[in-house]
C-alpha beads as a LAMMPS data file, in Angstrom:
LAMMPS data file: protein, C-alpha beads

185 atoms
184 bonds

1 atom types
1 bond types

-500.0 500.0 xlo xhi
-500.0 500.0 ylo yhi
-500.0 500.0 zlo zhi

Masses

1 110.0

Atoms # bond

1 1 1 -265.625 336.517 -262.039
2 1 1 -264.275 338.548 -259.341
3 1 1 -265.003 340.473 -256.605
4 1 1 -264.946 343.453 -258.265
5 1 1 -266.984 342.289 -260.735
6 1 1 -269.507 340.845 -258.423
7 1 1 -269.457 344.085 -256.369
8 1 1 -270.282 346.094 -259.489
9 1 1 -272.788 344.364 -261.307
10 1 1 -274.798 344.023 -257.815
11 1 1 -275.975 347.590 -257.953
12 1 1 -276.512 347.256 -261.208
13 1 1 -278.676 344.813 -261.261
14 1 1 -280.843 346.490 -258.051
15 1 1 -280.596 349.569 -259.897
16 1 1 -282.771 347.250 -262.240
17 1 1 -285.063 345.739 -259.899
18 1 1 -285.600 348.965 -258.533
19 1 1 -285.932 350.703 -262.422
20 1 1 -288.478 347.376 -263.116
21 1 1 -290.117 347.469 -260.197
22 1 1 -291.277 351.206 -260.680
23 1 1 -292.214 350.628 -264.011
24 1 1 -294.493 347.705 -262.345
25 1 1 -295.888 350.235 -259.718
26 1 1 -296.311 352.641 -262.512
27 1 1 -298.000 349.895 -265.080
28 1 1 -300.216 349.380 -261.673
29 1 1 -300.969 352.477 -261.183
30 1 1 -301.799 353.246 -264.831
31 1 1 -303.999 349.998 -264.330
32 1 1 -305.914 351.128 -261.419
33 1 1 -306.387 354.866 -262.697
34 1 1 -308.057 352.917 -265.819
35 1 1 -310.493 350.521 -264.016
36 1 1 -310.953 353.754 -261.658
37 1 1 -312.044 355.871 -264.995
38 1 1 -314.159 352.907 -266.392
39 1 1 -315.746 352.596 -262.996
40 1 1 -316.676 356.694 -262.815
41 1 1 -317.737 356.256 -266.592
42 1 1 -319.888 353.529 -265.682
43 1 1 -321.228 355.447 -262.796
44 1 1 -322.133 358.325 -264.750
45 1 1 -323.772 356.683 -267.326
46 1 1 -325.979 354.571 -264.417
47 1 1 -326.884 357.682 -263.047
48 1 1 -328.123 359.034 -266.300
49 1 1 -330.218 356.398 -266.978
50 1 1 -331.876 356.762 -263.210
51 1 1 -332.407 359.884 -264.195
52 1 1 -334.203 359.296 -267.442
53 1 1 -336.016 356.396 -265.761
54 1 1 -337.368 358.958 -262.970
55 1 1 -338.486 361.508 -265.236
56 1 1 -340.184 358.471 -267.186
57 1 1 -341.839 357.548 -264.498
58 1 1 -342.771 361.122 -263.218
59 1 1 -344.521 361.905 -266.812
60 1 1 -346.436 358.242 -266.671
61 1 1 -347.873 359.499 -263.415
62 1 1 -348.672 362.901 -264.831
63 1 1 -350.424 361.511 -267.928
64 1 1 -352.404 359.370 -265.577
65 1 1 -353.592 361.760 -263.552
66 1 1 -354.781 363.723 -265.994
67 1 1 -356.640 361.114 -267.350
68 1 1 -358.264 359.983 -263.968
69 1 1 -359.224 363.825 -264.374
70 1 1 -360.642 363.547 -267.602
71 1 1 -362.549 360.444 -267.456
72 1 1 -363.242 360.179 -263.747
73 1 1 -367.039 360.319 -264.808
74 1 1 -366.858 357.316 -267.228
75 1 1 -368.423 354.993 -265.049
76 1 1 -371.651 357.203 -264.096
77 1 1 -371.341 358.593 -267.728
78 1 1 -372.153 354.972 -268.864
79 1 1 -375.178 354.716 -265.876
80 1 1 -376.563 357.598 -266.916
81 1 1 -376.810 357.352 -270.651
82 1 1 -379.820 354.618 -270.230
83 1 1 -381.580 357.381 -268.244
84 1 1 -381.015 360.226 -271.781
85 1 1 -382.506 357.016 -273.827
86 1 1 -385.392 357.009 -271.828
87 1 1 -386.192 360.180 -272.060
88 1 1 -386.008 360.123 -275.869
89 1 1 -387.785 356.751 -276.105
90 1 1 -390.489 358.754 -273.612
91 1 1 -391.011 361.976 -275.769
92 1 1 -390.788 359.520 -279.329
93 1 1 -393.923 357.524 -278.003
94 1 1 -395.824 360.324 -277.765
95 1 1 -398.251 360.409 -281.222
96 1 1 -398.699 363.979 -282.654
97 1 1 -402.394 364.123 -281.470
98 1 1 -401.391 363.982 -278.114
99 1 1 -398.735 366.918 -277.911
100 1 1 -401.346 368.920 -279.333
101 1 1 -403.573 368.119 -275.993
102 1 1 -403.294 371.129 -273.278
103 1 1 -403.470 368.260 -270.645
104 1 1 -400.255 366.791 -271.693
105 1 1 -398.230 369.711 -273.071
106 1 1 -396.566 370.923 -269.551
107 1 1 -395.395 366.928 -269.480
108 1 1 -394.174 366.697 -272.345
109 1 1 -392.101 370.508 -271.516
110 1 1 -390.932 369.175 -268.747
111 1 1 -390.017 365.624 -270.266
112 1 1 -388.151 367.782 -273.327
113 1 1 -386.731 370.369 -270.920
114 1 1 -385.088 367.432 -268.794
115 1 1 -383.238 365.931 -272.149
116 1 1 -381.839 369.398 -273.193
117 1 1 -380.643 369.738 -269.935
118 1 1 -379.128 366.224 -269.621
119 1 1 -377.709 366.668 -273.425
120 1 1 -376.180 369.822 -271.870
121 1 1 -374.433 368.546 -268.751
122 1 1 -372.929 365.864 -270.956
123 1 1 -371.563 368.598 -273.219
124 1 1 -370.311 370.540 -270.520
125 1 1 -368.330 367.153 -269.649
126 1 1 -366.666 366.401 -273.131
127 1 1 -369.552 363.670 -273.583
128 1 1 -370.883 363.630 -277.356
129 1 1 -373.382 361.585 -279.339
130 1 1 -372.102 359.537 -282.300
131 1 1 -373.504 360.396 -285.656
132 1 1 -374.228 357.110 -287.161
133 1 1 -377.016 357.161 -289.822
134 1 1 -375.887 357.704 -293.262
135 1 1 -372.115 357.352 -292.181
136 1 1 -369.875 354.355 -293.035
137 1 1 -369.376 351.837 -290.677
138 1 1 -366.912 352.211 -288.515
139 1 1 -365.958 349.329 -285.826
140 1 1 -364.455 352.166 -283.636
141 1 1 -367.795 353.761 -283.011
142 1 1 -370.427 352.172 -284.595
143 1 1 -371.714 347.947 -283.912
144 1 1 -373.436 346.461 -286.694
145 1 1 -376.722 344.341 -285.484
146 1 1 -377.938 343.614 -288.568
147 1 1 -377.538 344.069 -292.029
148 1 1 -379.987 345.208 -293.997
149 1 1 -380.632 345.010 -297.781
150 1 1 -380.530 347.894 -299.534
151 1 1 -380.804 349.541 -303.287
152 1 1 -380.637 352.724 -301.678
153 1 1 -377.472 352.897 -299.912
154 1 1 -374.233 351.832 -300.398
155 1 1 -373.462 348.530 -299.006
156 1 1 -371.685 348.928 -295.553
157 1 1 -373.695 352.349 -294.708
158 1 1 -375.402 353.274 -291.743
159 1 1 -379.220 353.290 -292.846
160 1 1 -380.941 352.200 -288.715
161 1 1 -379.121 353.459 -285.561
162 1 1 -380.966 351.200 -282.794
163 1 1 -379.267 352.770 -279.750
164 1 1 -377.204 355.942 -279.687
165 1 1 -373.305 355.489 -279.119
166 1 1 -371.389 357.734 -276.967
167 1 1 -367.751 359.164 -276.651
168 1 1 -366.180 361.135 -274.011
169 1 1 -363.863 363.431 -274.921
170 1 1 -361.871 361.153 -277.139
171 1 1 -362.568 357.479 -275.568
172 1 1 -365.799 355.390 -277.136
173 1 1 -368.184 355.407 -273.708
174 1 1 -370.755 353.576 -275.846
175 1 1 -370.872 352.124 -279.320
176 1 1 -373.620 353.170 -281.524
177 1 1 -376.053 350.100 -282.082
178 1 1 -376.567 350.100 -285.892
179 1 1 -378.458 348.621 -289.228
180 1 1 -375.752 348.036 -292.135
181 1 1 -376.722 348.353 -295.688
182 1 1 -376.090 345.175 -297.932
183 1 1 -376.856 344.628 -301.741
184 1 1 -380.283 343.458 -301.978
185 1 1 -380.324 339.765 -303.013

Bonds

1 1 1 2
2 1 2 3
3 1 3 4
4 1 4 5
5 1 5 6
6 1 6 7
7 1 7 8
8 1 8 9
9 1 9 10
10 1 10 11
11 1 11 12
12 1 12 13
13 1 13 14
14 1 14 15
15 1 15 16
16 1 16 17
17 1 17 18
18 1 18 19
19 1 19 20
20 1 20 21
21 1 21 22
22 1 22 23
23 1 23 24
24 1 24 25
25 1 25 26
26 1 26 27
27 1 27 28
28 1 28 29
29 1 29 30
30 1 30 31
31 1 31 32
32 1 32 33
33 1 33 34
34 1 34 35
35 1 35 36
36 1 36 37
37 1 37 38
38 1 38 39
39 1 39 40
40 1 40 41
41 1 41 42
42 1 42 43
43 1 43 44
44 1 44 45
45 1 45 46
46 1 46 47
47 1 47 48
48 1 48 49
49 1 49 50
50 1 50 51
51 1 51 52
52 1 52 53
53 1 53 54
54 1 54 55
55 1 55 56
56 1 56 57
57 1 57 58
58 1 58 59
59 1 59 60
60 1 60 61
61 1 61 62
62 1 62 63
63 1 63 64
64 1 64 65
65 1 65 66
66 1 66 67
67 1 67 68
68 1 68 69
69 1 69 70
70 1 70 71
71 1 71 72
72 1 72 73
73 1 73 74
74 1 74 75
75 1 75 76
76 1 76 77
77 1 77 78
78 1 78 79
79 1 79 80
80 1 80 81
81 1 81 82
82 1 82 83
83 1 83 84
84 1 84 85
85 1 85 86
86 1 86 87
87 1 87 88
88 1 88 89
89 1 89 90
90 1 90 91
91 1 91 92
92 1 92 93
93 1 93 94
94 1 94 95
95 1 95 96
96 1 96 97
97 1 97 98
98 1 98 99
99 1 99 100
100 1 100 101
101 1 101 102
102 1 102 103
103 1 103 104
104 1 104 105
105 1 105 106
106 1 106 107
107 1 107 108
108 1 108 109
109 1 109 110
110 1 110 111
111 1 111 112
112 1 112 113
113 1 113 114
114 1 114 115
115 1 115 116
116 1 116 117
117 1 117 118
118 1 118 119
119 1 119 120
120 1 120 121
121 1 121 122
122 1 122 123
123 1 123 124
124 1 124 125
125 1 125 126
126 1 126 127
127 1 127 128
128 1 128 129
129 1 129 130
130 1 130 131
131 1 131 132
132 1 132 133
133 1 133 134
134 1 134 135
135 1 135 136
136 1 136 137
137 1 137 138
138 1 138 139
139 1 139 140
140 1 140 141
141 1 141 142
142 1 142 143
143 1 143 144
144 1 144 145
145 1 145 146
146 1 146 147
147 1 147 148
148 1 148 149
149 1 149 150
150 1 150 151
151 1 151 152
152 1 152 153
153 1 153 154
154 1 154 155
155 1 155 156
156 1 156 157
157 1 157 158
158 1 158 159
159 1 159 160
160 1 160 161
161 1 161 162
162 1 162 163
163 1 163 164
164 1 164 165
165 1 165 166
166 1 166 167
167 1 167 168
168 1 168 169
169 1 169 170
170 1 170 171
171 1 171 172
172 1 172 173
173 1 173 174
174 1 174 175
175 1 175 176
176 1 176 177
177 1 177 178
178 1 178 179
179 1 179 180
180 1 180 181
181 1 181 182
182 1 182 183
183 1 183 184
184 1 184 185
């Protein structure tokens, strides 16, 4: 080789390092705008799930504090329903004969006038009686104490309630205390 040669091929060749070395900063470029688009991609999605996650959050706390609303009560609901089965324990002692006696009928109004009022404030707050006799048993609602044989009623049906069960609104407050029917033996 000569000098010539050696003079021409040199810009040649930088013309090459120079084409090669702006395809690198190019490829590098292309490289960074990619991890730059997978990082915004990935940021976006994060921020949609935060969002999601917020409004999950926001409608948990709703729904609970509408049900601290709606069963606020339950506790005293629960106190209170031994006072509503004394009262009907009080006016089912009573025998006929006496209810007839003037002496005793403004007690016994008074005694009935306090359970309709009672049965009405626990309407007024969503809290109902269970039906129980004559139903099927149902372990939701209803406990069976004993079983009880039957020829009457289908086995498994509510023939005794011993204690009144309870719901508010939609919650069991108190199961009914029941007598199952069972095949005679």
């Amino acid at each position: 080789m000569n000098d010539e040669q050696k003079v021409d091929e040199t810009p040649r060749q930088d013309a090459a390092e120079t084409a090669g070395e702006a395809n690198g900063a190019e490829t590098n470029g292309l490289d960074r705008l990619g991890e730059l688009e997978a990082d915004l991609a990935e940021a976006k999605q994060a921020v949609l799930y935060a969002q999601a996650e917020v409004q999950n959050v926001r409608r948990r706390l709703e729904k609970d504090a509408q049900d601290a609303r709606a069963y606020a009560a339950t506790g005293f609901a629960r106190d209170i329903l031994s006072v509503a089965d004394n009262l009907g324990r009080a006016l089912d002692a009573v025998p006929a004969e006496l209810r007839q006696d003037d002496k005793l009928k403004g007690l016994l109004a008074g005694i009935e006038a306090t359970a309709k009022e009672l049965t009405s404030v626990f309407e007024r707050n969503g809290i109902t009686r269970i039906t129980a006799l004559g139903e099927a048993l149902d372990p939701n609602r209803h406990q069976a104490m004993v079983e009880i044989p039957s020829a009457d009623a289908q086995p498994g049906t509510i023939v005794q309630e011993m204690q009144a069960g309870y719901m508010i609104k939609d919650r069991l407050l108190r199961p009914a205390l029941v007598g199952v029917a069972k095949k005679p033996d």
